[in-house]
N, C-alpha and C positions, 0 to 999 in steps of 0.2 A: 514566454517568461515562466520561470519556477517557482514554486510557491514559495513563498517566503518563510526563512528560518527558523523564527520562532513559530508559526502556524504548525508548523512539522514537530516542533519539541511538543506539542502537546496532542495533535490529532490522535486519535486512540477507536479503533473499530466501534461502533453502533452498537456491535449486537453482543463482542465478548469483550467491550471494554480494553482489549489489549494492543500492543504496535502495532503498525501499517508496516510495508513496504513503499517506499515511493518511486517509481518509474517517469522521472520528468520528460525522455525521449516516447514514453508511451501515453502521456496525460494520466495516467492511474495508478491507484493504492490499492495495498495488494495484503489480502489475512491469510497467509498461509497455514495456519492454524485449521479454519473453515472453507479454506479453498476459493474465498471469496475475492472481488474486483471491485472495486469503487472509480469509479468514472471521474477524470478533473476537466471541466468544463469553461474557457475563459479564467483559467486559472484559479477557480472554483471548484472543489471539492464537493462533488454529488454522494452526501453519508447520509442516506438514507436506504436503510434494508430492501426495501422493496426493490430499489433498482437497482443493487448489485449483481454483477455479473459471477457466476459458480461458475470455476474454472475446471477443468477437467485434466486428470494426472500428468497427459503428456505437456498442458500449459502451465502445471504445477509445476513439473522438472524445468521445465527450459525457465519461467521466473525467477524461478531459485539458483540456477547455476549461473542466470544474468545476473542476479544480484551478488551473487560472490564476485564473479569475476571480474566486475564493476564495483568491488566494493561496496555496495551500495549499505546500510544500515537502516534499521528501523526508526519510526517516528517514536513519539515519547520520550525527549532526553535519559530517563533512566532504566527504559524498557531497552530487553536484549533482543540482538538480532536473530530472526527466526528460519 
């Protein structure tokens, strides 16, 4: 199951405050920004810093060109896709 719509208009990264990615095929949220991963657990969002995952550049590339070519958008309703 996916998280729910409005939970995504507003989730916003822990540590800079700004959009997520959301990867419902991969359970996580994703800061492109910090390179960071947030774990979705039972359809629960694990935002807490300490246990995000730093992705590393070749994970960064393939995130991002799944998110385009999936369309996918950022969380925050008025925060832009990253």
């Amino acid at each position: 199951m996916a998280l729910d719509q409005l939970l995504l208009e507003v989730l916003a990264c822990p540590e800079d405050k700004g959009p997520l990615i959301y990867f419902a095929d991969e359970d996580r949220l994703y800061n492109p920004r910090l390179h960071r991963s947030y774990a979705v657990r039972d359809d629960i969002p694990v935002m807490l810093v300490d246990e995000a995952t730093t992705v590393d550049e070749a994970e960064h590339s393939r995130l991002m060109a799944k998110a385009e070519s999936d369309g996918l958008g950022s969380t925050m309703a008025t925060g832009p896709s990253t």
